[in-house]
C-alpha positions in Angstrom: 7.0 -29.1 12.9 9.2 -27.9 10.0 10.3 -24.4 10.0 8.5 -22.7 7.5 10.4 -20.7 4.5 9.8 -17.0 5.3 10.0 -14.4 2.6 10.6 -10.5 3.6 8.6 -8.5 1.1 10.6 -5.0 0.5 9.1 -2.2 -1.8 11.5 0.0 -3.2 11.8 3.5 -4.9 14.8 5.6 -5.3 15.8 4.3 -1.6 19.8 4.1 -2.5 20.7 6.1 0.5 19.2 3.8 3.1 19.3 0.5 1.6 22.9 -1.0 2.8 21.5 -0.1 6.0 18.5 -1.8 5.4 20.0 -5.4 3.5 22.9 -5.2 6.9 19.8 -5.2 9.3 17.5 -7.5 7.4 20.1 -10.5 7.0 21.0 -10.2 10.3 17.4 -10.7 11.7 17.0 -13.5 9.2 20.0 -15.2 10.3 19.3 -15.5 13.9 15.8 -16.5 13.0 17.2 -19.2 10.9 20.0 -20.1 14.2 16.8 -19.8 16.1 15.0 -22.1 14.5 12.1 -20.3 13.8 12.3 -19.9 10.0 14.2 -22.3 7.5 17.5 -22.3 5.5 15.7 -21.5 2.2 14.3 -17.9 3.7 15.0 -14.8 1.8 14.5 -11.1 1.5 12.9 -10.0 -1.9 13.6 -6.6 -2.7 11.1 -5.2 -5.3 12.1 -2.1 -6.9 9.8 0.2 -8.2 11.2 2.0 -11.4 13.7 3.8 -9.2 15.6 6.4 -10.7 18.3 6.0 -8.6 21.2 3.0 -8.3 18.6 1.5 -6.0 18.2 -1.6 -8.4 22.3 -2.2 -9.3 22.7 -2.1 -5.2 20.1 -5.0 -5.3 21.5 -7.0 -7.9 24.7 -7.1 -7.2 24.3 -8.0 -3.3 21.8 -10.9 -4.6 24.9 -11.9 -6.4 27.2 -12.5 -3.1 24.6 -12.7 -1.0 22.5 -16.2 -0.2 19.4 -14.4 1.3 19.0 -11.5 -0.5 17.0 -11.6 -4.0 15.2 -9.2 -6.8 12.4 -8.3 -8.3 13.1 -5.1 -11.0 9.9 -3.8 -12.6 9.9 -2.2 -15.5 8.4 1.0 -14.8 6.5 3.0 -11.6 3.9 1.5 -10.5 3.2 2.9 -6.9 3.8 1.5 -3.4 0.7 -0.9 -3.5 1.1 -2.5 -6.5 4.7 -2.7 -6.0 4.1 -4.7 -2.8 1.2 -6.5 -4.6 4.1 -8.1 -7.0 6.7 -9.1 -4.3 4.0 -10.8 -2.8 2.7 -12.6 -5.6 5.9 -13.8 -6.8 6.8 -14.8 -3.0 4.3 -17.3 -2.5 5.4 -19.6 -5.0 8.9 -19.9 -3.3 7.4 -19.1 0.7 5.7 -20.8 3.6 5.0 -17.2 5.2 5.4 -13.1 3.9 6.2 -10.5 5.4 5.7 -7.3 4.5 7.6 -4.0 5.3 8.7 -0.6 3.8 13.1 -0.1 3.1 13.1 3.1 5.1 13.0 0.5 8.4 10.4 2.6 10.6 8.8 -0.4 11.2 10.4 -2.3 14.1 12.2 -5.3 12.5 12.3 -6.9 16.0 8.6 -7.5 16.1 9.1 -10.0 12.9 10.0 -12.5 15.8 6.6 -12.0 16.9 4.8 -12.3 14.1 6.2 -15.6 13.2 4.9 -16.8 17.3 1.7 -15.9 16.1 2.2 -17.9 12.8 3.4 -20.7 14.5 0.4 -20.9 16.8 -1.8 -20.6 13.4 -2.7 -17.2 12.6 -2.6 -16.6 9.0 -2.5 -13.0 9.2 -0.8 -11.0 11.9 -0.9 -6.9 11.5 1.6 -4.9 13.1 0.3 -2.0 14.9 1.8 1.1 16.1 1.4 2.1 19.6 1.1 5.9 19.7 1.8 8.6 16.8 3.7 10.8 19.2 6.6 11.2 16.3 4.5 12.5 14.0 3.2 16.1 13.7 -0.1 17.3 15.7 -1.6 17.9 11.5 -0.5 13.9 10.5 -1.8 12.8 13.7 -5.3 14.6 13.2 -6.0 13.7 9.7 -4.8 9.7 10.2 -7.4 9.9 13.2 -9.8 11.5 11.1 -8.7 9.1 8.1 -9.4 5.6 10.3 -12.8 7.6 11.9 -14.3 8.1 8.3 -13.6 4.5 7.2 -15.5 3.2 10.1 -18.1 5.7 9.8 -18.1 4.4 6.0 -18.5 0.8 7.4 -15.0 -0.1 6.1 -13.1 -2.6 8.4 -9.8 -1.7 9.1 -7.0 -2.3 11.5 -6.8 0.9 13.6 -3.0 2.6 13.1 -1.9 -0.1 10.8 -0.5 0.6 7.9 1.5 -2.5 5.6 3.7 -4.3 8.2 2.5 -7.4 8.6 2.9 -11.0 8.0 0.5 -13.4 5.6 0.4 -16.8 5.3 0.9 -18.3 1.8 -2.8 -19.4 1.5 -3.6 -16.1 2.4 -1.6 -14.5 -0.7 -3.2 -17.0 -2.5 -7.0 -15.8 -1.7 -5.5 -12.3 -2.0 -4.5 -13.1 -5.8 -7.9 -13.3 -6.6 -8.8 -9.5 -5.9 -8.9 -8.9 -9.6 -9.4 -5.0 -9.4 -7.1 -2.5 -10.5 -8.1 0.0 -7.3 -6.8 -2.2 -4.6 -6.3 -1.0 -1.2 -4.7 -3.4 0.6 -5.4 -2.5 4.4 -9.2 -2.6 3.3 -8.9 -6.3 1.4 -6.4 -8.2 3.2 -9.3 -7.9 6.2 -11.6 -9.2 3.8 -9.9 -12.1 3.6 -11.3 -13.7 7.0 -8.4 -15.8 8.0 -7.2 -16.1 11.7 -5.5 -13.0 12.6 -3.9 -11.3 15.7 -2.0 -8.0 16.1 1.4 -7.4 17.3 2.1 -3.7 18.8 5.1 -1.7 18.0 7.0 1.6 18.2 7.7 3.0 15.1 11.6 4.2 14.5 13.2 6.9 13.1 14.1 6.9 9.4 17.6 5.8 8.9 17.9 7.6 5.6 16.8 8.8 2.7 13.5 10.9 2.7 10.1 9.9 2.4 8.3 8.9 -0.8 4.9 9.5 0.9 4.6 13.5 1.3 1.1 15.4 2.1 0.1 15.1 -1.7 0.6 11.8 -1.7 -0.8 10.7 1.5 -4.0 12.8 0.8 -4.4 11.0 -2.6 -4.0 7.5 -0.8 -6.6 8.2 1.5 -8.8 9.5 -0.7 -8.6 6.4 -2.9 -8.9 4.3 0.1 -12.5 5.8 0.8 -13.9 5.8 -3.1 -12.8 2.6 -3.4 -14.3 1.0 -0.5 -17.9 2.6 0.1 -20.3 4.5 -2.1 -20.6 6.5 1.1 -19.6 9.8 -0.1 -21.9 10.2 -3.4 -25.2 9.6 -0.9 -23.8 12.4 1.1 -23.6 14.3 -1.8 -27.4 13.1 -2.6 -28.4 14.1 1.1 -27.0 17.5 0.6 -28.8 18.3 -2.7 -32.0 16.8 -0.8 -30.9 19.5 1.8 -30.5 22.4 -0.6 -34.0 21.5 -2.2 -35.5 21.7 1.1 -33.8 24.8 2.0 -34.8 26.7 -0.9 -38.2 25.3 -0.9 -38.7 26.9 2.7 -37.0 30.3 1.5 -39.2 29.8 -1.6 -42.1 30.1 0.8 -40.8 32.5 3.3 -39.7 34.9 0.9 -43.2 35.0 -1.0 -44.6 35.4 2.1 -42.5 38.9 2.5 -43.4 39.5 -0.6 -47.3 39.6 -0.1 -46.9 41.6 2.8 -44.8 43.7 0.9 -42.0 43.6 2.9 -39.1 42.6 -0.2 -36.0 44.0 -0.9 -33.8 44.2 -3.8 -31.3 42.0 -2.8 -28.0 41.3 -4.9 -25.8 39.2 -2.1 -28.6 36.5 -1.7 -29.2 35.9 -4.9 -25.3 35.6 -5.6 -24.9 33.9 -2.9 -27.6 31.4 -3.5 -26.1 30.9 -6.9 -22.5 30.5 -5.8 -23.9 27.8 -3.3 -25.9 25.4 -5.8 -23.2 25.5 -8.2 -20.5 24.7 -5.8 -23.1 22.0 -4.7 -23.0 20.9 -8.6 -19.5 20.8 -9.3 -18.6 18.5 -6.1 -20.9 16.5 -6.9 -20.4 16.0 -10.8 -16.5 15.5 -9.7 -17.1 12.6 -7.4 -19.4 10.9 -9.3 -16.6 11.4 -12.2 -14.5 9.7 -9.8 -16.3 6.7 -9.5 -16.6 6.6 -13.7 -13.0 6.9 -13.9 -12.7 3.8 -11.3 -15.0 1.8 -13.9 -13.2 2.9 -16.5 -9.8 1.7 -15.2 -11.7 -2.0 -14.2 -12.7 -2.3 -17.6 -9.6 -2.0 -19.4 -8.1 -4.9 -17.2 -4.3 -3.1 -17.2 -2.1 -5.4 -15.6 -1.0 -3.8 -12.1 2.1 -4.2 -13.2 4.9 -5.6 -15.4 8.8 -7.3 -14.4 11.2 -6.6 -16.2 13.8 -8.6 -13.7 13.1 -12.0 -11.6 16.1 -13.0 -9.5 14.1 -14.8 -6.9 12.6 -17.2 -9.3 16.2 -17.7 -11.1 17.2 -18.6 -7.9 15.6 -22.4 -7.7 17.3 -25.2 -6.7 19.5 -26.2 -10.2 18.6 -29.0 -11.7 20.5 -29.4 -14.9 23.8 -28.0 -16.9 20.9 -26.5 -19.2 19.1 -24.3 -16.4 22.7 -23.6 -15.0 23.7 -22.4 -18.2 20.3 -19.9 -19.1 20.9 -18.5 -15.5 24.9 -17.7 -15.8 23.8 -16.1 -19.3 21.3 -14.0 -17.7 23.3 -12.7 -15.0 26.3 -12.0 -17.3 24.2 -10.2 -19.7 22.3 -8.3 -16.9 25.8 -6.9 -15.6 26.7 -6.1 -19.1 23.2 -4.0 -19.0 24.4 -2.2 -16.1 27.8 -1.8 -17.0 26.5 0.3 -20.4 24.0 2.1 -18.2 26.7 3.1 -16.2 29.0 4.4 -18.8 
């Protein structure tokens, strides 16, 4: 069997501080790999990055300049983490046998790569990596990712428990991805979806080497939260079964109060009726917010934005020459590039 070209998928944003370390430790994996013969020649490392406002992007373009393995992909604004990884992914296949996905800060155990491509080899399509405990993280990120992974399964949502976006897909299975034409994508839901062959490798997750991360409480919040809306309709028919609830409720209090009443038993009462007040328009509000969240999630679909745009393609510049003309139009880009960052510099 051929070795199979292997692409390493690496999202970046504003990750300056960490990524020498990262490119040193990446090469080096793909080198023995390649010695090893479990990936071919033509493997590489496609660093996306992600608008950064950092020299994150002149550090990539200039190592894809001395370096054989290491390649680009600049785009030309933020887009997020997801859709981020969505493009090195998409632009990876064309070139890639195999892709492997994984975040610059290097939490992930790189070593289990070796595994993943076992499981390729025996034909899995799709191999997650898994974490084995959470006992680095804080007793609060612990609870709510429990909680998170409970919810979705409550919500019928199939997804790999305590895995997050290190894993490794099979060309065809980018391919199939491709075809998830929605703006709202979240990837540990859909790439399940896909149905391929799949297996799971288990890991400990690492320190970071540098650099802080991009994904604080805000920001992990958000993410789950638009991982549930935009996999079930689960939580607006919990917000139904509560107003059915309320009516109920104040049906019976209807009742029982009348029935004090007849007997002569009422009281002027000003905290009950507040209260009864503050709790059907609390009700309201929640509810008119997350059915406005699903309207915005329409709206987005039907505007058909792309999920993103590149400004800068090094891995595709980098095919195989094959004439003085392409030669030429790729020296001029690179030159003129330089000169780009040289003025940005200055």
């Amino acid at each position: 069997m051929m070795e199979p070209v292997l692409t390493i998928v690496v999202p970046c944003y504003n990750e300056e501080e960490v990524l020498p370390v990262t490119i040193f430790q990446l090469q080096n994996l793909l080198k023995e790999l390649i010695t090893d013969g479990f990936v071919s020649k033509q493997s590489k490392i496609l660093f996306v990055d992600d608008g950064s406002q950092d020299h994150t992007w002149e550090l990539i373009y200039k190592e894809g300049l001395r370096n054989e393995y290491v390649r680009g992909l600049k785009l030309s604004k933020n887009v997020g983490h997801q859709n981020a990884l969505l493009a090195g992914l998409f632009i990876a296949k064309d070139h890639s046998d195999c892709i492997v996905s994984i975040d610059a800060d290097l939490q992930d155990d790189i070593k289990v790569i070796r595994e993943f491509l076992l499981k390729f080899h025996e034909g899995y399509e799709i191999v997650y990596g898994v974490r084995k405990r959470r006992d680095t993280d804080t007793l609060f990120k612990r609870t709510t990712a429990l909680g998170f992974y409970k919810i979705m399964e409550k919500m019928g949502v199939d997804l790999v428990f305590n895995h997050a976006d290190f894993r490794l897909m099979s060309k065809r299975a980018v391919q199939e991805l491709e075809r998830f034409s929605e703006v709202n994508l979240f990837l540990r839901g859909i790439v399940p979806l896909l149905g391929f062959r799949s297996d799971v490798v288990y890991y400990d997750r690492l320190e970071r080497h540098a650099g802080e991360t991009k994904y604080p409480l805000t920001k992990m919040l958000a993410f789950a939260f638009e991982g549930i809306t935009s996999f079930s309709v689960s939580p607006i028919r919990i917000v139904l079964l509560l107003g059915f609830v309320s009516f109920f409720l104040s049906l019976f209090f209807g009742v029982y109060f009348l029935t004090l009443k007849f007997f002569g038993e009422t009281e002027t009462g000003w905290t009950s009726l507040i209260t009864s007040i503050w709790l059907i328009g609390g009700l309201q509000l929640i509810a008119i917010g997350l059915i406005g969240e699903y309207i915005g999630k329409i709206y987005k679909e039907s505007k058909r934005r792309p999920k993103y745009i590149v400004d800068i393609d090094s891995y595709s510049l980098s095919k195989p020459r094959n004439n003085i003309l392409n030669q030429t139009a790729e020296d001029e880009f690179y030159h003129l590039d330089l000169r780009q960052i040289s003025e940005t510099n200055h």
